[in-house]
C-alpha positions as CSV (number, residue, x, y, z in Angstrom):
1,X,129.5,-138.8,78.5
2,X,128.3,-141.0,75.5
3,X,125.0,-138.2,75.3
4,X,127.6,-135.2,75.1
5,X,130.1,-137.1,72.4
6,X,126.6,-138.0,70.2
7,X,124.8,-134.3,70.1
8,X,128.3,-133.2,70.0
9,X,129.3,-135.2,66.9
10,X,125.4,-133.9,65.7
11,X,126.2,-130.8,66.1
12,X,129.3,-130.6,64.3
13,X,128.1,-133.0,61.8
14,X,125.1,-130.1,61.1
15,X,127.8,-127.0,61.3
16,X,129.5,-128.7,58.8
17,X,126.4,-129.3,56.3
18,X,125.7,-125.7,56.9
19,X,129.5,-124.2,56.2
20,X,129.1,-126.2,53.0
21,X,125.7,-124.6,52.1
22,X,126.9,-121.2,52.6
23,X,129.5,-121.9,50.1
24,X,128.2,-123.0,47.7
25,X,125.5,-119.9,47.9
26,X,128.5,-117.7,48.0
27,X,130.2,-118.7,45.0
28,X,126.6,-118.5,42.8
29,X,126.1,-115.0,44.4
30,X,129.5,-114.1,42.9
31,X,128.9,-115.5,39.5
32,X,125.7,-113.2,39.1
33,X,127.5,-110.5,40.8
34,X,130.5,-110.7,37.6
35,X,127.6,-111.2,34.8
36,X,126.1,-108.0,36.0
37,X,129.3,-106.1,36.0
38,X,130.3,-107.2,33.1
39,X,126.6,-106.2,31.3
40,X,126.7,-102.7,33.2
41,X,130.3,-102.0,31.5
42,X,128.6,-102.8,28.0
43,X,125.9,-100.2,28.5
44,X,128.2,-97.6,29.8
45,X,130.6,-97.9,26.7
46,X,127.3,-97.8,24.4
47,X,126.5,-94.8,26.3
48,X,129.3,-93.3,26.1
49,X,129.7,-94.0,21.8
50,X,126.5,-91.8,21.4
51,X,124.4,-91.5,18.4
52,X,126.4,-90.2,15.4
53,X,124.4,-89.1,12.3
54,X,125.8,-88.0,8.9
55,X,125.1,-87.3,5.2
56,X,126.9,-85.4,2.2
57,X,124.6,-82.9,0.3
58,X,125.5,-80.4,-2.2
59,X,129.4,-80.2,-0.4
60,X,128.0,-80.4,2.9
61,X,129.1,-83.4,5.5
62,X,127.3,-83.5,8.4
63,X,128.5,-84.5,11.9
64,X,125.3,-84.4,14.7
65,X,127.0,-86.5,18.2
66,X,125.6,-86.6,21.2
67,X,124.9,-83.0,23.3
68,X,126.7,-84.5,25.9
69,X,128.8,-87.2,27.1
70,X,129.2,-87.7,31.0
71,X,127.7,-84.2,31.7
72,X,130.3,-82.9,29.1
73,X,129.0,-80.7,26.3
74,X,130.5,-82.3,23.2
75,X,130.8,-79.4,19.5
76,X,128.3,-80.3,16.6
77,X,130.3,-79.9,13.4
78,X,129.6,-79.2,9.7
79,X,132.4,-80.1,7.0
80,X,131.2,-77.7,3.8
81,X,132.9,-76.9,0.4
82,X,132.7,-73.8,-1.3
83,X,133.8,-72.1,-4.2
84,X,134.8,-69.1,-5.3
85,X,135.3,-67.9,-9.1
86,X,136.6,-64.6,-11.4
87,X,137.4,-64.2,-14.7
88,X,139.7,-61.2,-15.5
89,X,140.8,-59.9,-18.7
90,X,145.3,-60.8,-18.8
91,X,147.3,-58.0,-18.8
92,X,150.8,-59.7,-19.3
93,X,152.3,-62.7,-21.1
94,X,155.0,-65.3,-21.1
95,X,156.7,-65.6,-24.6
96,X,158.2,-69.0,-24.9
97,X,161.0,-69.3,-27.6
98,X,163.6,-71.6,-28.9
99,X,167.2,-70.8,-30.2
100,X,169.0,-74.1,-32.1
101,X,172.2,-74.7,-33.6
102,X,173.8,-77.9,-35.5
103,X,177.6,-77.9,-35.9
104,X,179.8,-80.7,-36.6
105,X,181.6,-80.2,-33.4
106,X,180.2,-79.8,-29.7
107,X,182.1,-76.6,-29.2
108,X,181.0,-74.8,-32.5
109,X,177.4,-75.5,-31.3
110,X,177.9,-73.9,-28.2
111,X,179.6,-71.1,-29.6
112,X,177.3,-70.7,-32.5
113,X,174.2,-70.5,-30.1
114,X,175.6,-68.4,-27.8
115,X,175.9,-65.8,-31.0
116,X,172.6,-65.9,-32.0
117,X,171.1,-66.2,-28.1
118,X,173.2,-62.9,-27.4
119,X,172.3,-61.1,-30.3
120,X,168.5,-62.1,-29.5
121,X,168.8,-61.1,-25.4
122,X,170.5,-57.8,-26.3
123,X,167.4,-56.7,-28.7
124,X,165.4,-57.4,-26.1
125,X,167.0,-55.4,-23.6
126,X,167.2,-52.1,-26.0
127,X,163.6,-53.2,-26.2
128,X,163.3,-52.3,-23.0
129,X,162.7,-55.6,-21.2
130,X,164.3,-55.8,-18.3
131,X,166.9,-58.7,-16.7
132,X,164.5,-60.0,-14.1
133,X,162.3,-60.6,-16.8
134,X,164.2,-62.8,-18.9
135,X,165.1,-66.6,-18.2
136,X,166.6,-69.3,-19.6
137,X,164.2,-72.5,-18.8
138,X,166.2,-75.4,-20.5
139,X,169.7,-76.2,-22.4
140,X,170.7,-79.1,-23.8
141,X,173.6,-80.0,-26.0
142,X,173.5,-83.9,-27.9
143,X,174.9,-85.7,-30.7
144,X,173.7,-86.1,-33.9
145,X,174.0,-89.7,-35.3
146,X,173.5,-90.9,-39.4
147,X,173.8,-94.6,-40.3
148,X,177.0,-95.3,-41.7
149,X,176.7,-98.1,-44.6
150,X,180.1,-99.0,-44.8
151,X,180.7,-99.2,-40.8
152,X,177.2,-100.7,-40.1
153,X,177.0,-98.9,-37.4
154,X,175.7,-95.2,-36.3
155,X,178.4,-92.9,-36.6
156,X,178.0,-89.0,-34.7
157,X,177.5,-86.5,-38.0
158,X,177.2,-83.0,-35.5
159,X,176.2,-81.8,-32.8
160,X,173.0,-80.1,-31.8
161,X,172.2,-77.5,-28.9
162,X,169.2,-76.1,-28.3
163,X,168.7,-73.4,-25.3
164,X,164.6,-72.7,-24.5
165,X,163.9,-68.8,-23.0
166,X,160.5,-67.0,-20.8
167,X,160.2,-63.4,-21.8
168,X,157.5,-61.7,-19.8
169,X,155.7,-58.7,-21.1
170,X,153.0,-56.5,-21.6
171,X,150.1,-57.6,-23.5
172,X,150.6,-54.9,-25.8
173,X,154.0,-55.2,-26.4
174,X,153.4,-59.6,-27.7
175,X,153.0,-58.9,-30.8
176,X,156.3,-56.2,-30.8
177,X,158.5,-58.7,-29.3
178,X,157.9,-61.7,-31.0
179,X,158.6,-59.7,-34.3
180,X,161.8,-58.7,-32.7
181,X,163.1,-62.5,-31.8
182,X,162.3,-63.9,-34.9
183,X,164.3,-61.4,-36.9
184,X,167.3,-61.6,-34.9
185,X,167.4,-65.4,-35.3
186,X,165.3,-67.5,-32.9
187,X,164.1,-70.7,-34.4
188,X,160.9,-71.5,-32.9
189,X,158.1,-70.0,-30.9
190,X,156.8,-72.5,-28.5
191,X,154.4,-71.0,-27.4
192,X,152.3,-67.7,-25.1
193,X,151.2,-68.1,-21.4
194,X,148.5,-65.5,-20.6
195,X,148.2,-64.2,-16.9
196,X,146.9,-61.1,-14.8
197,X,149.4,-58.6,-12.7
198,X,146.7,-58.5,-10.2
199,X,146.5,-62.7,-9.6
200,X,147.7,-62.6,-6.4
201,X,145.1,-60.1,-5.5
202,X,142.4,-61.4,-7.4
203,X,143.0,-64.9,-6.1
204,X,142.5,-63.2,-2.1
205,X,139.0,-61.9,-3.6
206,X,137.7,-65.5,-4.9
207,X,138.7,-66.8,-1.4
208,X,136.3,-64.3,0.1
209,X,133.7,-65.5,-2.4
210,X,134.5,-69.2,-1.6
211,X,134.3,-69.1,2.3
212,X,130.9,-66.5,2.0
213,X,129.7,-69.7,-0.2
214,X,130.6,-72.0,2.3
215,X,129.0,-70.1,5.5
216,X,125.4,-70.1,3.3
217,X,125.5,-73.7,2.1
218,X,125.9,-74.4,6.4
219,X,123.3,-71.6,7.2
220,X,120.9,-73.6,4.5
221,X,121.4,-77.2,5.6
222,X,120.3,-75.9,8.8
223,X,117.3,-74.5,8.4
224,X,114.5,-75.4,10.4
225,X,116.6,-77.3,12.9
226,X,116.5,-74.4,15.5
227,X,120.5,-74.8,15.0
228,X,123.1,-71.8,14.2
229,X,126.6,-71.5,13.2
230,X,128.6,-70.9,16.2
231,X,132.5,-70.5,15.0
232,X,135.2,-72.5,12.6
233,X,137.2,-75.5,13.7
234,X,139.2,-76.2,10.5
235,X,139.6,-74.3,6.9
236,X,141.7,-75.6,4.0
237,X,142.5,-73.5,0.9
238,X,142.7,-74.6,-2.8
239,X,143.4,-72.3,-5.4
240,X,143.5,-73.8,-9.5
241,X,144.0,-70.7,-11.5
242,X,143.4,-70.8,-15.5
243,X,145.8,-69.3,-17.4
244,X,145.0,-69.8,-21.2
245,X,147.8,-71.1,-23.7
246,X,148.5,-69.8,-27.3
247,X,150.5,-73.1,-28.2
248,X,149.0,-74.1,-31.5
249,X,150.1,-72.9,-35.4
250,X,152.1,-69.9,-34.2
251,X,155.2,-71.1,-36.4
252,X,152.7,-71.5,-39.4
253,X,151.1,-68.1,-38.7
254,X,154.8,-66.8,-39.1
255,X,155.6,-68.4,-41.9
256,X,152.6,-66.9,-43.8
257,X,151.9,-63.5,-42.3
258,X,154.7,-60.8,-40.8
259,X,154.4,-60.8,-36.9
260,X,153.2,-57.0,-37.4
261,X,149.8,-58.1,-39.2
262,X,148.8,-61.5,-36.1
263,X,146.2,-60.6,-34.2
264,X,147.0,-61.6,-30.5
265,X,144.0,-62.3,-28.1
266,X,144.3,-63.7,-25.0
267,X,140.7,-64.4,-24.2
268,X,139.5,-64.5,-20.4
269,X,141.7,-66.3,-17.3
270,X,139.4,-68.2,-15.0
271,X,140.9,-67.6,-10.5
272,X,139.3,-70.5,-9.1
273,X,139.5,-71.4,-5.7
274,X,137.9,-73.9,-2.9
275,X,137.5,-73.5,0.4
276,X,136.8,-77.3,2.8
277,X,135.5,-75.3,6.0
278,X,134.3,-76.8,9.3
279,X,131.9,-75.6,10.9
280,X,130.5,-75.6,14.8
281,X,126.6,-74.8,15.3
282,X,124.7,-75.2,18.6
283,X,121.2,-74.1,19.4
C-alpha cells in the first residue's frame, strides 16, 4: 500500500509539472500567433494603399494607382486644363446714360426728372429702339445739405434725383443715339459696353476649341507610355468673356466736338473659355 501511495503521489506530482509546462508553452505560442496577425494586417492594408504617382505639367495632373487592387481593376485618371479662345468684331452696344435733377423740394425733383427722362425715352422709341431694349439700372433721390453759419449746423438746401438708363443698339446706330439723348436733355454719358449678337454661339465654338486642347495636352503627356485615352470621368466649364469699355473722356469729347463728327470704335472682344477635364487611359 505505502509503494502504490508513493509512485502514486510521483505520478501525479510529474502530471502536474507537465500540465504546468504545457501552459506556459501555450500562452508563448499565442503571443507569436497575435504578433504575426497583427504584422500580416499591416502588409495587407499597405497592399491594399498601392502606389500613387502624380505631377502637374503644362495643366496636366497626373493620377497613375495601382492596375489592380484584390483582383479589381482600378481607372488611371488624367486631370487636364484647356483653353479655348476667339476674338470677334462687336456688333452691338450698351449705351450707359445719366438723367439728374436738383429742386428745392423732393417732389419737384421727381417730377422734374421724370420730364426730361420721358421726353429722352420717347425719342428713343420714334428712334426706333424698342421697349425690351431699354432699362432703367439705378434711381436714387437724396438731400442736398449747405452749412448754415448762423445755425451751425447743416441745413437740407434741395433735393437731388438722379435715374441711370442701358440702351442697347446697333453698332451703327451709337453714334445716332447718343446725339439724340444729349439733345433731349440727358446729363451725362457713363459710358459704352461693346458685345457680339453671336456670344452665345461663339462662346459654344471656344468650348470645342478648349476640350480639343485638353484631349492633345492628355494624348502628349502620354506618349511613349504604351497608354491611351479611354473615356471622360469629370468636365467643368469656365467661360470669362471680354467685352471692351468706352468709359473714359466721352463727356469731354462732347463738350468739344458734335456727337455727329466722334468716331466710335469698338476694337476686338476676346470669348475665352476653360475647360478642367478628367481623363481615363488604360493600355
Amino acid at each position: 500500500m505505502a509503494e502504490y501511495k508513493y509512485f502514486g503521489y510521483l505520478n501525479h506530482t510529474i502530471l502536474n509539472g507537465l500540465s504546468k509546462r504545457e501552459i506556459n508553452m501555450n500562452f508563448h505560442t499565442n503571443k507569436k500567433l497575435w504578433i504575426g496577425a497583427i504584422v500580416l494586417l499591416l502588409i495587407t492594408v499597405l497592399a491594399i494603399s498601392g502606389v500613387k504617382a502624380s505631377s502637374h505639367k503644362d495643366g496636366v495632373d497626373q493620377l497613375l494607382p495601382n492596375n489592380k487592387i484584390d483582383n479589381v481593376a482600378v481607372s488611371h485618371t488624367i486631370k487636364v486644363n484647356g483653353e479655348g479662345t476667339i476674338k470677334v468684331i462687336p456688333d452691338i452696344g450698351y449705351i450707359n446714360f445719366t438723367v439728374s435733377k436738383r429742386e428745392k423740394t423732393a417732389t419737384e425733383a421727381m417730377e422734374s426728372l421724370s420730364k426730361t427722362a420721358n421726353k429722352v425715352l420717347n425719342a428713343l422709341k420714334d428712334f426706333g429702339i424698342s421697349k425690351e431694349n431699354i432699362k432703367t439700372t439705378g434711381m436714387n433721390l437724396s438731400p442736398e445739405y449747405e452749412w448754415d453759419k448762423e445755425k451751425g449746423k447743416n441745413v437740407i438746401v434741395g433735393f437731388r434725383t438722379v435715374e441711370n438708363f442701358s440702351v442697347k443698339t446697333k453698332l451703327d446706330n451709337i453714334g445716332k443715339i447718343i446725339t439724340l439723348i444729349v439733345d433731349n436733355g440727358i446729363d451725362r454719358v457713363n459710358n459704352i459696353h461693346f458685345d457680339s449678337s453671336k456670344r452665345e454661339e461663339l462662346k459654344k465654338k471656344a468650348i470645342k476649341k478648349a476640350m480639343k486642347d485638353a484631349k492633345e495636352k492628355a494624348e502628349v503627356t502620354l506618349t511613349g507610355t504604351g497608354y491611351k485615352i479611354t473615356g471622360i470621368k469629370t468636365i467643368s466649364v469656365e467661360s470669362n468673356p471680354f467685352l471692351p469699355v468706352l468709359n473714359e473722356g466721352l463727356n469731354a469729347i462732347f463738350n468739344k466736338l458734335s456727337p455727329d463728327t466722334v468716331p466710335i470704335e469698338s476694337g476686338s472682344m476676346v470669348i475665352k473659355t476653360s475647360v478642367n477635364v478628367v481623363f481615363t487611359f488604360d493600355k
